[in-house]
C-alpha positions, -999 to 999 in steps of 0.1 A, spaced: 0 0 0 12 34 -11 16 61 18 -16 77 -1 -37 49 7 -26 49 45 -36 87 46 -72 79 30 -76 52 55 -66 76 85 -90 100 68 -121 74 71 -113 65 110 -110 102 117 -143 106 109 -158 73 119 -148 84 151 -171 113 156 -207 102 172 -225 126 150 -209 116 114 -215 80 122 -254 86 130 -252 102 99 -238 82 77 -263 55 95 -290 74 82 -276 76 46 -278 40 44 -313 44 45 -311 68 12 -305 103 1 -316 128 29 -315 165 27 -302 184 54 -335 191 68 -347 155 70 -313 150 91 -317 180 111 -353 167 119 -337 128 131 -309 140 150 -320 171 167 -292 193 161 -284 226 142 -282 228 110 -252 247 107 -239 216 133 -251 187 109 -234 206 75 -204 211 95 -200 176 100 -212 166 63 -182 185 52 -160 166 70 -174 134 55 -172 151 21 -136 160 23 -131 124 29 -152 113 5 -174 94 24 -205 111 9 -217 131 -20 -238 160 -23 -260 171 -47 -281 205 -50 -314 214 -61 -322 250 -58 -314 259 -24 -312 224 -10 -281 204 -8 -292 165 -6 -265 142 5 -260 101 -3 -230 74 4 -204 84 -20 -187 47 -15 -204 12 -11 -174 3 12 -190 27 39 -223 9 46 -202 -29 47 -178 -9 73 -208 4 94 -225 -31 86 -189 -44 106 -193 -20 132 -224 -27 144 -216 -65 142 -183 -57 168 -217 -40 195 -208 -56 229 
């Protein structure tokens, strides 16, 4: 593995480890959601949640697309929902 690779794998855990961007990358699994419909599931500020969906962005964990004034977000890779799909198998 290249030393590229080892720095987009630290990239992933960094944000796996945040409460918040795990819940929503949870709900993602689900489907597309908008800001809004997040906002409204985990009870937090908007500027809070798109904070955070940056983060996953910059990772490229998700992808964002805009319509109008809203920004609607999905998984940007299928190797996200098998890694959540291992954590919550690892649940004591």
């Amino acid at each position: 593995m290249s030393q590229q690779d080892y720095l987009e794998r630290a990239r992933w855990f960094q944000c796996l480890s945040h409460p918040l961007r795990l819940r929503i990358l949870e709900e993602l699994c689900d489907g597309e959601k908008c800001v809004c419909e997040l906002q409204q599931v985990l009870h937090k500020p908007q500027p809070y949640i798109s904070q955070q969906l940056r983060m996953l962005r910059m990772a490229g964990l998700v992808a964002c697309r805009k319509r109008g004034q809203f920004a609607f977000y999905t998984l940007a890779d299928p190797r996200v929902e098998e890694t959540l799909k291992m954590l919550r198998s690892q649940q004591p």
